[in-house]
ZAKOL-897879 format. One record per residue (C-alpha): z, x, y. Coordinates in steps of 0.001 Angstrom, whole numbers, plus 500000, padded with zeros to 6 digits. Last residue first. Layout:
REM residues N
<zz Z; xx X; yy Y>
...
This chain:
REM residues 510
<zz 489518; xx 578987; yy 529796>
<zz 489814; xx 575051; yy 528555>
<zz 487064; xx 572585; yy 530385>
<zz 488781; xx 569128; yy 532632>
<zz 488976; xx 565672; yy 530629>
<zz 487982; xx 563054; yy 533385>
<zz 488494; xx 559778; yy 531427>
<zz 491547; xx 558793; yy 534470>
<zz 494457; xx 559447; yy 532435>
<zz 492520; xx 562932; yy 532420>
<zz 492599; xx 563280; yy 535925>
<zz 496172; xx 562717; yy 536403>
<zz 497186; xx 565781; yy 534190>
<zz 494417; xx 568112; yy 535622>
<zz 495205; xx 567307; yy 538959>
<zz 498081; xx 569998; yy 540271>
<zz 497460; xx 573140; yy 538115>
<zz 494048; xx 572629; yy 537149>
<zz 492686; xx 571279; yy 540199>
<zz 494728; xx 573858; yy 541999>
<zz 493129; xx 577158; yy 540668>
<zz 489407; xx 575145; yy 541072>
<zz 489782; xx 574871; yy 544818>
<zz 488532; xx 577436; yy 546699>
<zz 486065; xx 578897; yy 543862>
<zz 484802; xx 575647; yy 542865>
<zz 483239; xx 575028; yy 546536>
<zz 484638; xx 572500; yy 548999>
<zz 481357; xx 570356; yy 549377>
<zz 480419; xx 570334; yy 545775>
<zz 483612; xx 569856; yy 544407>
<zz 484458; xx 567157; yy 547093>
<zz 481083; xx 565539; yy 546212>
<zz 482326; xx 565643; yy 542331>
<zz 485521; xx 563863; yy 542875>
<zz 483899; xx 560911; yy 544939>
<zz 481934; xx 560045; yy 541359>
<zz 484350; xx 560624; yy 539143>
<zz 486884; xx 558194; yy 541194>
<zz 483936; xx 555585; yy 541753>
<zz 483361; xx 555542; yy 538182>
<zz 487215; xx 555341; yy 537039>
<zz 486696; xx 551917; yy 539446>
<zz 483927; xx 550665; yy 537788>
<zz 486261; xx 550919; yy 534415>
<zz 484750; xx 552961; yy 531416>
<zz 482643; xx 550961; yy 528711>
<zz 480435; xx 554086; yy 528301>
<zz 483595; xx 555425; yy 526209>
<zz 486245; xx 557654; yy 527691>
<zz 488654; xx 555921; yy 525971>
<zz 487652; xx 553725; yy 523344>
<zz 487617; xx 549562; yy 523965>
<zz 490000; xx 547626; yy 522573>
<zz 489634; xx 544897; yy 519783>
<zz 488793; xx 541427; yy 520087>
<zz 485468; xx 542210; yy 520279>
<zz 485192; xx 542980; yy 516896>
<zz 486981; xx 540138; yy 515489>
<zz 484425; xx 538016; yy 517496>
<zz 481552; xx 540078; yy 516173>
<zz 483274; xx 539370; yy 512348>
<zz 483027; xx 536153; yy 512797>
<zz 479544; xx 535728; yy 514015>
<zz 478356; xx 537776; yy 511136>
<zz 479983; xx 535367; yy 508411>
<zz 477396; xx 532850; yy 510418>
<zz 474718; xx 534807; yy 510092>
<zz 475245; xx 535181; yy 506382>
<zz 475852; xx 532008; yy 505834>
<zz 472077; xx 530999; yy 507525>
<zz 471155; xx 533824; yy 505357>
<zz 472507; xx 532097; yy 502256>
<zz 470926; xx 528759; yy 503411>
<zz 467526; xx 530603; yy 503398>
<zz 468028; xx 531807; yy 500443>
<zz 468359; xx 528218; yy 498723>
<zz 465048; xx 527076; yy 500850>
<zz 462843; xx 529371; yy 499671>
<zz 464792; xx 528603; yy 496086>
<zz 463737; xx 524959; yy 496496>
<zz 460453; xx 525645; yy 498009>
<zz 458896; xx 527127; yy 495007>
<zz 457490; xx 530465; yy 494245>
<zz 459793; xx 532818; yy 495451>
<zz 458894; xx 537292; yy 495033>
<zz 459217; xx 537430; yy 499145>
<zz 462147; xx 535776; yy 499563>
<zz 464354; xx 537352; yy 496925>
<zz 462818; xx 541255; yy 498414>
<zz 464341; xx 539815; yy 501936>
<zz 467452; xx 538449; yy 499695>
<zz 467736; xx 542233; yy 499157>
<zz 467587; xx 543221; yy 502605>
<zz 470079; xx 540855; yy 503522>
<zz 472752; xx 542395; yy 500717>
<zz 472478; xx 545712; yy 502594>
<zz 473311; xx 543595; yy 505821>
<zz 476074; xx 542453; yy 504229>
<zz 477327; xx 545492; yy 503029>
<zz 477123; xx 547223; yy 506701>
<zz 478775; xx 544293; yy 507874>
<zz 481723; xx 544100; yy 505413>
<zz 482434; xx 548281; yy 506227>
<zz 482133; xx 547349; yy 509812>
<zz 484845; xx 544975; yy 509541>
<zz 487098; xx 546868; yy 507292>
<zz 486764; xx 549649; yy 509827>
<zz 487458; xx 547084; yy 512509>
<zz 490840; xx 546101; yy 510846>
<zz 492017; xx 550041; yy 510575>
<zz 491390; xx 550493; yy 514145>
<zz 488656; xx 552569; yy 515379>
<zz 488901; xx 551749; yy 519167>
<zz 485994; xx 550413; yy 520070>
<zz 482851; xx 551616; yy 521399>
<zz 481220; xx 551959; yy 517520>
<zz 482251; xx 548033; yy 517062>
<zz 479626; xx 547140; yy 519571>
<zz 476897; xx 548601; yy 517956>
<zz 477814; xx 547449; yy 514543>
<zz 478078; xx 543927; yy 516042>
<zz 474219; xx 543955; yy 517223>
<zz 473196; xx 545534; yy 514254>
<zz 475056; xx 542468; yy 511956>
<zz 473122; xx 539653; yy 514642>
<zz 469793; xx 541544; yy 514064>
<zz 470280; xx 541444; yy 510341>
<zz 471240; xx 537165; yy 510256>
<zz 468712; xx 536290; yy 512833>
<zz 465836; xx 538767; yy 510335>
<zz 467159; xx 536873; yy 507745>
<zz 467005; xx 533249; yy 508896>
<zz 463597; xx 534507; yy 510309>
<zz 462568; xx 535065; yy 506827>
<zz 463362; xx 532268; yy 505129>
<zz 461762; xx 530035; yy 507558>
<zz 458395; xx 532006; yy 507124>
<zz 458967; xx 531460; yy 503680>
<zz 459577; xx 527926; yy 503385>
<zz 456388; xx 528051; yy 505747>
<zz 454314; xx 529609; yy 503015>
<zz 455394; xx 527785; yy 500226>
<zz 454721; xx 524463; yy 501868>
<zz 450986; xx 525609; yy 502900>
<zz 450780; xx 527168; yy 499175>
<zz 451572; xx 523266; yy 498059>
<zz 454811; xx 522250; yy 496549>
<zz 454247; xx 520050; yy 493234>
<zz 455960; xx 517059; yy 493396>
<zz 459784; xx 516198; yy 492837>
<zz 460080; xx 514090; yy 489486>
<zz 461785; xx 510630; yy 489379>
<zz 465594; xx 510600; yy 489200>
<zz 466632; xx 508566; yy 485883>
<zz 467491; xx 511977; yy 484614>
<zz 469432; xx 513231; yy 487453>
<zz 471738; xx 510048; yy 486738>
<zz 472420; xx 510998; yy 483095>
<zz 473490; xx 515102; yy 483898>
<zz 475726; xx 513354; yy 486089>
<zz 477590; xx 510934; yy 483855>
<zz 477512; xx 513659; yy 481069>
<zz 478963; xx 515681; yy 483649>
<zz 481704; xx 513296; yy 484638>
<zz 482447; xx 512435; yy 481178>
<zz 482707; xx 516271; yy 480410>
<zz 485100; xx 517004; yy 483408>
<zz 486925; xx 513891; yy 482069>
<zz 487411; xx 515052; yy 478468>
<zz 488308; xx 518863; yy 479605>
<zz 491037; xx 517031; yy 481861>
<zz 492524; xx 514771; yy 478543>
<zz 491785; xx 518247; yy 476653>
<zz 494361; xx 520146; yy 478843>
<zz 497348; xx 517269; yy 478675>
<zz 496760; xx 517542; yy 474892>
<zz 497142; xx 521545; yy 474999>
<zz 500543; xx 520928; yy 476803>
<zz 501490; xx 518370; yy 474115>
<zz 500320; xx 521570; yy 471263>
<zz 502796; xx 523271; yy 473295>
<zz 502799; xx 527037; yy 474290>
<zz 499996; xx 526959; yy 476895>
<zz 498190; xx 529611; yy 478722>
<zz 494994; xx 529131; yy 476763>
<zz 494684; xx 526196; yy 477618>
<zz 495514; xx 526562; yy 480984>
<zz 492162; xx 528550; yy 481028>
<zz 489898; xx 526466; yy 479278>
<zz 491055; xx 523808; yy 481646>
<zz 489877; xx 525549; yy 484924>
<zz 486570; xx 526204; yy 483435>
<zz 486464; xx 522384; yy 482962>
<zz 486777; xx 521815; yy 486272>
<zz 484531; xx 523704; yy 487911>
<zz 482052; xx 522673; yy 485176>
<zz 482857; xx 519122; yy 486203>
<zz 482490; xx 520030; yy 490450>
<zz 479221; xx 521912; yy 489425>
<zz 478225; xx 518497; yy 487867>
<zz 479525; xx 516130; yy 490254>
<zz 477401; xx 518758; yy 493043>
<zz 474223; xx 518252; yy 491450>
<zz 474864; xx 514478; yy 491280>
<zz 475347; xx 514179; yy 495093>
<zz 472338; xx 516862; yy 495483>
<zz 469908; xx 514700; yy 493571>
<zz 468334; xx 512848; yy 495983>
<zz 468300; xx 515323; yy 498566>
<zz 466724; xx 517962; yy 496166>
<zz 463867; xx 516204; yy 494982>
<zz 463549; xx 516550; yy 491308>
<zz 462736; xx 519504; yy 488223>
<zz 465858; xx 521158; yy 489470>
<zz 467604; xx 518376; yy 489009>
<zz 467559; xx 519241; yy 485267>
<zz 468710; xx 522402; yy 485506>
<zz 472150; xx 521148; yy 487359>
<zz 472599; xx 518796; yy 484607>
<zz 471496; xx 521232; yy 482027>
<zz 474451; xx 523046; yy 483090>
<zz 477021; xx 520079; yy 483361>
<zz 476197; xx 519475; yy 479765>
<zz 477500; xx 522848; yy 478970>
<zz 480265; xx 523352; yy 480764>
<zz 482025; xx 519750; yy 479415>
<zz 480869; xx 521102; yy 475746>
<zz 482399; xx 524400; yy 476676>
<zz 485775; xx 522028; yy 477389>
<zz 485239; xx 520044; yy 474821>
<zz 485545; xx 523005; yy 472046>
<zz 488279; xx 524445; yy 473987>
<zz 490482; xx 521154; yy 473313>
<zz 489203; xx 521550; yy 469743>
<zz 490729; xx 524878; yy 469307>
<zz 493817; xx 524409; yy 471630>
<zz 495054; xx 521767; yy 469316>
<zz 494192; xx 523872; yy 466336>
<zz 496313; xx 526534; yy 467337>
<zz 499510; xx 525130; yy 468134>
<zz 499129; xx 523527; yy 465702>
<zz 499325; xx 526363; yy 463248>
<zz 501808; xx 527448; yy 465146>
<zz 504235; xx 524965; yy 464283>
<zz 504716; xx 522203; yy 466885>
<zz 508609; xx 521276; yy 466783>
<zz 509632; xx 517601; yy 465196>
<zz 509746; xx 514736; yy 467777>
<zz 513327; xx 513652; yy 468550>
<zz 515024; xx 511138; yy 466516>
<zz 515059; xx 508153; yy 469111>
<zz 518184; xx 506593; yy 470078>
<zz 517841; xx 508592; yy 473574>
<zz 515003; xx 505984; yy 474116>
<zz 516222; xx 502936; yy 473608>
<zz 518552; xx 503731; yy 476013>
<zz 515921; xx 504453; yy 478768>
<zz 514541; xx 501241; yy 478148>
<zz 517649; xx 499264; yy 478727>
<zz 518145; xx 501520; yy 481928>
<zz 514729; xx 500715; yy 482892>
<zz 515083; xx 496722; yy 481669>
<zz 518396; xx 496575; yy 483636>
<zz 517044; xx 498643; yy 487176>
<zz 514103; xx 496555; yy 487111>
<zz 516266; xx 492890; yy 486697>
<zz 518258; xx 494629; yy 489510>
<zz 515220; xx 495051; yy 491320>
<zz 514030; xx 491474; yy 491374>
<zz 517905; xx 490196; yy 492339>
<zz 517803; xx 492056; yy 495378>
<zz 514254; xx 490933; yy 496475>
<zz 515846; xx 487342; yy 496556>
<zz 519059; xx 488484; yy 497953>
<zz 516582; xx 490043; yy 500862>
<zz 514907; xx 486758; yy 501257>
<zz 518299; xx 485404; yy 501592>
<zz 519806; xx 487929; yy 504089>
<zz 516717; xx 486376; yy 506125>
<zz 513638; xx 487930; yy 507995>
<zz 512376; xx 490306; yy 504710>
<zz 509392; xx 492636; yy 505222>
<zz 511905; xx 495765; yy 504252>
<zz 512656; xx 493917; yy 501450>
<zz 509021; xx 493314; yy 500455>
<zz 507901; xx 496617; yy 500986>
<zz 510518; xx 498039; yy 498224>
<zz 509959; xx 494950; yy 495340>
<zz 506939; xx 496697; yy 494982>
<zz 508334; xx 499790; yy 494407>
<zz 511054; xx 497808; yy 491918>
<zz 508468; xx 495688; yy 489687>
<zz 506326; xx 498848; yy 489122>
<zz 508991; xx 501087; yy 487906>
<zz 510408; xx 498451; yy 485580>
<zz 507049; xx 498301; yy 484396>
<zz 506851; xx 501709; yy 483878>
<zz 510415; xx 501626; yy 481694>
<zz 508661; xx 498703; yy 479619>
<zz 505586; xx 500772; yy 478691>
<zz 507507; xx 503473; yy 478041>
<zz 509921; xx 501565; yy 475591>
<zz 506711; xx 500202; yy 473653>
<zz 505625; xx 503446; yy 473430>
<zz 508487; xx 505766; yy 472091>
<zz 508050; xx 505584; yy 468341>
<zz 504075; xx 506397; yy 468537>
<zz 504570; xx 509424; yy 470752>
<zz 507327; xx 510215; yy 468841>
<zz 510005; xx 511707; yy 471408>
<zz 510394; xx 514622; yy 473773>
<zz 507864; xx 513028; yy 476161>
<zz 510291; xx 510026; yy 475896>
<zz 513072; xx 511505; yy 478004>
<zz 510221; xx 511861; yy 480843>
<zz 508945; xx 508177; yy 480471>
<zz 513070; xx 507543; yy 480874>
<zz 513780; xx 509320; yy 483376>
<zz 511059; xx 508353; yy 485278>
<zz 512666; xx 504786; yy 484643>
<zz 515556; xx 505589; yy 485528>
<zz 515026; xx 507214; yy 489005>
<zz 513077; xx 503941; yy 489874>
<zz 515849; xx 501903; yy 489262>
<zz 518002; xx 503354; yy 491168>
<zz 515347; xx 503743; yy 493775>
<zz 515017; xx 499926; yy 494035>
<zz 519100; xx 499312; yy 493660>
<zz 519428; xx 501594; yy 496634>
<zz 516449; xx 499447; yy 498754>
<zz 518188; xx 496191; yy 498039>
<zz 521637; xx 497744; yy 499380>
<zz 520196; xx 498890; yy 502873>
<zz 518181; xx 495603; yy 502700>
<zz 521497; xx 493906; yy 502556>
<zz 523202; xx 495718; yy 504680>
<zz 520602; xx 495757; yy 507658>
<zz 520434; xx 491599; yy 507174>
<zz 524121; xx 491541; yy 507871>
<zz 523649; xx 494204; yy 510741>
<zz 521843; xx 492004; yy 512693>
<zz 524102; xx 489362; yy 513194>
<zz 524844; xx 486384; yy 512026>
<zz 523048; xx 483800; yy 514216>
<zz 525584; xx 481323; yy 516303>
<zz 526339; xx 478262; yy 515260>
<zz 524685; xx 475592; yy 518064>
<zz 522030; xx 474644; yy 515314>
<zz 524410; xx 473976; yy 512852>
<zz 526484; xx 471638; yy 515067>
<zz 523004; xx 469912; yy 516221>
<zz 521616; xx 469464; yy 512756>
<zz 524841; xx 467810; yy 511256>
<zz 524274; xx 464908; yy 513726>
<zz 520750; xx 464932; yy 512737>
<zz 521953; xx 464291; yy 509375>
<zz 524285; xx 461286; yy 510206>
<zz 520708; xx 460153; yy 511768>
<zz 519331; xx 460426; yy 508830>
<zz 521512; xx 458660; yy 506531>
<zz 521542; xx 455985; yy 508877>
<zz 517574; xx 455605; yy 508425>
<zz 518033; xx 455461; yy 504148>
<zz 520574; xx 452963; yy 504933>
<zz 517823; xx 451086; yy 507091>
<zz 515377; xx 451949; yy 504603>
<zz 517121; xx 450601; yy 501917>
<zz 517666; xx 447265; yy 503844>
<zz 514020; xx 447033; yy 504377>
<zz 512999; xx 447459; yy 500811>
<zz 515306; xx 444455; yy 499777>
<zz 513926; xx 442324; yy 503011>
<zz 510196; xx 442812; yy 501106>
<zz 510776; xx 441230; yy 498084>
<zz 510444; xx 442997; yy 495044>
<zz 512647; xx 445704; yy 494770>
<zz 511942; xx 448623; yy 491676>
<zz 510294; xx 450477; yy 493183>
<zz 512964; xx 451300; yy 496305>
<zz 515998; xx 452081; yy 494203>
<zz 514963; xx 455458; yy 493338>
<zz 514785; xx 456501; yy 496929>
<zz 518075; xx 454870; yy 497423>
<zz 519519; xx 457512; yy 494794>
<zz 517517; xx 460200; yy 495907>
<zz 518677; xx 459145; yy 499587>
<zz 522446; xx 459179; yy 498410>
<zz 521701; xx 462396; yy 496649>
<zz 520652; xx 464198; yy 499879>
<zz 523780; xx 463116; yy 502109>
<zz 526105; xx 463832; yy 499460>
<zz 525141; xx 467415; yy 499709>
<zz 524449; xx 467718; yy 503057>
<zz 528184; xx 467322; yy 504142>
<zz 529317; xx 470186; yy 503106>
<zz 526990; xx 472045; yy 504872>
<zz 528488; xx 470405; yy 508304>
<zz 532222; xx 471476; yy 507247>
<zz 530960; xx 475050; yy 506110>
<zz 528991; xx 475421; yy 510018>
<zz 532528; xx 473683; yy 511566>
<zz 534843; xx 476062; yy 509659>
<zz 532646; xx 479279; yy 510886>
<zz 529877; xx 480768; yy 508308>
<zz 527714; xx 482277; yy 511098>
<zz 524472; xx 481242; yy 510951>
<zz 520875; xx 481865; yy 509380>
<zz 522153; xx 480640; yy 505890>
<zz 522564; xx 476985; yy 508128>
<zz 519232; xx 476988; yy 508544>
<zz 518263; xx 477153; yy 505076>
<zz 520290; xx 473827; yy 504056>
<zz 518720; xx 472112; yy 507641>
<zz 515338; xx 473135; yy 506368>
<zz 516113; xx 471523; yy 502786>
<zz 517796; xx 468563; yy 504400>
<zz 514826; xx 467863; yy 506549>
<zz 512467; xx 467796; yy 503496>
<zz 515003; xx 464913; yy 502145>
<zz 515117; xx 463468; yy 505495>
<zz 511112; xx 463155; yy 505605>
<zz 510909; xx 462136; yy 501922>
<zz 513371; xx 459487; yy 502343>
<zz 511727; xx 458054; yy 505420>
<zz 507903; xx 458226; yy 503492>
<zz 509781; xx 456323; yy 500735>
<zz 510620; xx 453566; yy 503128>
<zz 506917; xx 452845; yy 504794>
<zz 505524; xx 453502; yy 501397>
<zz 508067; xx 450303; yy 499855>
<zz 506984; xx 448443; yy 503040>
<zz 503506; xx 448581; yy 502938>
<zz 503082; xx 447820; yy 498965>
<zz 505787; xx 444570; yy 499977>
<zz 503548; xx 443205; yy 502912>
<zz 500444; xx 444498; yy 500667>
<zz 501563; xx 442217; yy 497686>
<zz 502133; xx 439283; yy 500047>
<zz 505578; xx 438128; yy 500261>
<zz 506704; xx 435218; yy 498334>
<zz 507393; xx 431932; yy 500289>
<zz 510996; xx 430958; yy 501108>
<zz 512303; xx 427930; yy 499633>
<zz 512142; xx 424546; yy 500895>
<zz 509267; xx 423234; yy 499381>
<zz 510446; xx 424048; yy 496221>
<zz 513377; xx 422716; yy 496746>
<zz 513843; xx 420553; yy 494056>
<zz 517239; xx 419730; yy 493265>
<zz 518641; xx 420278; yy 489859>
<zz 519105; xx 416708; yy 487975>
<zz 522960; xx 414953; yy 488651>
<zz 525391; xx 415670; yy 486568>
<zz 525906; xx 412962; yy 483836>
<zz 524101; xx 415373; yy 481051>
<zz 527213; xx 417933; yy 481791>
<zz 525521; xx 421613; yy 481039>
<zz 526451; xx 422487; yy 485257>
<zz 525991; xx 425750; yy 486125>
<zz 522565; xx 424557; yy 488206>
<zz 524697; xx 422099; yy 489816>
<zz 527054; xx 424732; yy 491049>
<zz 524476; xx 427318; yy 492013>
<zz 524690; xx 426200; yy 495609>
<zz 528209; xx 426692; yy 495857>
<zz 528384; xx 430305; yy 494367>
<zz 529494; xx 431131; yy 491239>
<zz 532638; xx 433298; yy 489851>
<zz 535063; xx 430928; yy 488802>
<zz 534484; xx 429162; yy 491821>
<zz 532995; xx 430751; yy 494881>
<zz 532799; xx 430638; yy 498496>
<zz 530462; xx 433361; yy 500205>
<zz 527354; xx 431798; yy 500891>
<zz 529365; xx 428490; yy 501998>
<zz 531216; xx 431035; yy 504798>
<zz 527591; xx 432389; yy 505736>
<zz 525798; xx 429399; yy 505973>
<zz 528084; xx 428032; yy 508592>
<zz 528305; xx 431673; yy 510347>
<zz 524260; xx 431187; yy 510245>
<zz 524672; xx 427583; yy 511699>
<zz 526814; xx 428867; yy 515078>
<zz 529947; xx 427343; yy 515455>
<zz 530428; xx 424920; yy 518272>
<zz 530059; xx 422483; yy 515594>
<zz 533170; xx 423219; yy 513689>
<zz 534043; xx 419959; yy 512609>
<zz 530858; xx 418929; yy 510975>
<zz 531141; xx 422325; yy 508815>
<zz 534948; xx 421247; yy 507610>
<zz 533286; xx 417897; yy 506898>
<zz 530777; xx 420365; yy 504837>
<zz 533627; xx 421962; yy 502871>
<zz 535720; xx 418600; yy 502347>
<zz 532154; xx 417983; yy 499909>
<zz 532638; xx 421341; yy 498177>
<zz 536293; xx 421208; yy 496647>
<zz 537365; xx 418058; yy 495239>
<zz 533515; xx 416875; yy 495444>
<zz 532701; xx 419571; yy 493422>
<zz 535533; xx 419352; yy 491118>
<zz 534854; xx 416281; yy 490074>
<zz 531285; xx 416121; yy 489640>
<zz 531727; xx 418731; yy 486937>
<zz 531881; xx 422804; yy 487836>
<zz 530626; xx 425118; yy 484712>
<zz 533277; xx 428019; yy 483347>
<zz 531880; xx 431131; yy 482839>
């Protein structure tokens, strides 16, 4: 850079200022401007003395006094938040603006507007960037004026996106309609896959089960979500979730097929597998029996819950040595032992809790006594209900379903007067009060059957005949007895006889 000697500055800057006195209707900031923007060889007229290495040039002036003071740190601090509080608020307004404009219809003016977002966000990142590093206070001000027009060019952009129309409905229907058919896709191959693998080493095949399940996870839940969705972006987002499910369950289900396939159970296998599944399975029924003894020893409400986990177990396990039995595979065995296991935990969990139960005390002879007295008159309700239904059933019609019914009565009332003999031989409450909840059944299964009963017709000629037959009978016999049998008899047989006996009245043979 070239420095300026006395010479040329008063060649070319002093006929400046006369210029200046000249122009005096001019205002002193257009002054200031015009010598602010004159250079020579590429510096300004005030710096021309400061350019200057010439010892005869004059010394630098001191304006110290003159120049401006430096702004306070919290003037500058305020104004550098003041400015990146602006960028942040249009940079947060581009993002809802950007996401708005996925809402609308994709005309020429909506693409035209979204186009324009772009440069509008990275010219505020850029002047957002700019801000630290200023330090006087007019340099943070101009970037938040720029960072202001940038804003409202943005608004502008706001209100032609905003007056797009929505896209319609059936967008957002498509989407989800396509979501939901990658979801089940993917769901389909991955139970393909766990089931392809059942045919495989156990061992082999794990780490490609576990992957196909989580597939299978990821994609039903994945399912609620899309149909939750608002947007056709939400959905996309969803969209891309089960596709990543669908790839890993197909991937897994590959895997699989490239697996030798898991040699053939011998019988000898066979055999053992159902031996030890067995094994647990008496072991289940067994601990679930001294469960239920056990609680016999404590009160009854508290341990009925556990009582019935145990029966439930022993239920169970029954049920298991059955199947196990039944099956030709030593994996169908294994499915039958994971059940046996479980009844046997839950009995062993059962049989556990009964023990920390505290003892039931002794019952007194006055306890006795009423459980029996109780016992009793559930047994007597229970036998005078079953008479009282096998009296009724004998003036029915004798259909084949009210034979079965009196059949079940009669055997039920046989079976009362054996709990009777039950009753009387107790010692404790608890089986006082066990037969008296069979009677209390008993009654009830009587009940049943007496509606079944009465459901059916009534015989003809029976006691149960109409009031009206009654009357009929009744006015027939005075005429008899007025008229004479002898006058009348000859055509009571020929003319009546069939009408009377619709009517009950079933006239004597000669």
């Amino acid at each position: 850079m070239r420095s300026l000697t006395k010479a040329t500055f008063s060649l070319y800057i002093f006929p400046i200022f006369d210029w200046i006195f000249l122009m005096k209707r001019a205002s002193r900031l257009s002054a200031l401007a015009v010598i602010a923007s004159l250079t020579f060889s590429g510096l300004t007229a005030p710096n021309a003395f400061a350019a200057s290495n010439s010892p005869a040039d004059p010394a630098p002036a001191n304006n110290a006094q003159n120049a401006q003071a430096a702004p306070a740190n919290d003037e500058l601090k305020d104004a550098k938040q003041a400015a990146t509080e602006a960028a942040d608020a249009v940079l947060a307004s581009v993002k809802e603006l950007t996401n708005l404009a996925k809402t609308k219809e994709q005309t020429a003016e909506v693409k035209d507007a979204v186009g324009k977002i772009e440069p509008i966000r990275s010219a505020v990142e850029q002047l957002k960037g700019q801000i630290e590093a200023k330090t006087e206070v007019a340099g943070v001000t101009e970037i938040k004026t720029q960072i202001e027009t940038k804003k409202t060019e943005l608004t502008q952009l706001k209100t032609v996106i905003e007056k797009a129309a929505n896209k319609p409905a059936e967008d957002l229907t498509e989407a989800k309609k396509a979501a939901n058919k990658t979801a089940d896709e993917a769901i389909s191959l991955a139970t393909e896959a766990v089931a392809a693998a059942a045919k495989k080493d156990e061992a082999a095949a794990k780490d490609h089960v576990e992957k196909a399940n989580a597939a299978k996870k990821a994609a039903e839940e994945a399912k609620p979500k899309i149909e939750a969705a608002k947007t056709a972006e939400d959905v996309k987002a969803q969209q891309k979730v089960v596709e990543q499910a669908k790839a890993d369950a197909q991937s897994a289900k590959d895997e699989i097929a490239k697996l030798a396939d898991k040699k053939a159970d011998t019988g000898k296998d066979i055999a053992e597998a159902k031996k030890a599944a067995t094994a647990i399975a008496d072991e289940a029924i067994k601990v679930a029996d001294e469960a239920v003894a056990a609680a016999a020893k404590k009160d009854a409400a508290a341990a009925k819950e556990h009582v019935e986990k145990a029966n439930a177990a022993k239920k169970a396990a029954q049920d298991t040595k059955s199947k196990i039995e039944a099956a030709n595979t030593a994996e169908g065995v294994k499915t039958q032992q994971t059940a046996a296991e479980k009844a046997k935990a839950d009995a062993q969990a059962a049989k556990e809790a009964i023990a920390k139960l505290a003892d039931k005390k002794a019952d007194t002879e006055k306890d006795i006594a009423a459980a029996k007295d109780a016992a009793n008159k559930a047994v007597d309700e229970a036998i005078k209900a079953a008479d009282e239904a096998l009296a009724t059933a004998k003036k029915k019609e004798q259909t084949d379903s009210l034979k079965v019914a009196v059949k079940e009565l009669e055997t039920l009332k046989t079976n009362l007067g054996a709990l009777k003999k039950e009753i009387s031989d107790a010692k404790t409450v608890a089986a006082l009060n066990a037969q008296k909840e069979k009677a209390e059944k008993a009654k009830a299964t009587v009940a049943e059957h007496k509606k079944a009963i009465d459901k059916v017709a009534d015989k003809k000629g029976s006691s149960n005949i109409s009031s009206e037959n009654k009357n009929v009978r009744t006015a027939l016999a005075v005429v008899l007895g007025v008229l004479g049998v002898g006058a009348i008899v000859a055509a009571i047989f020929q003319f009546a006889g069939p009408a009377l006996k619709n009517l009950g009245i079933q006239l004597p043979k000669f």
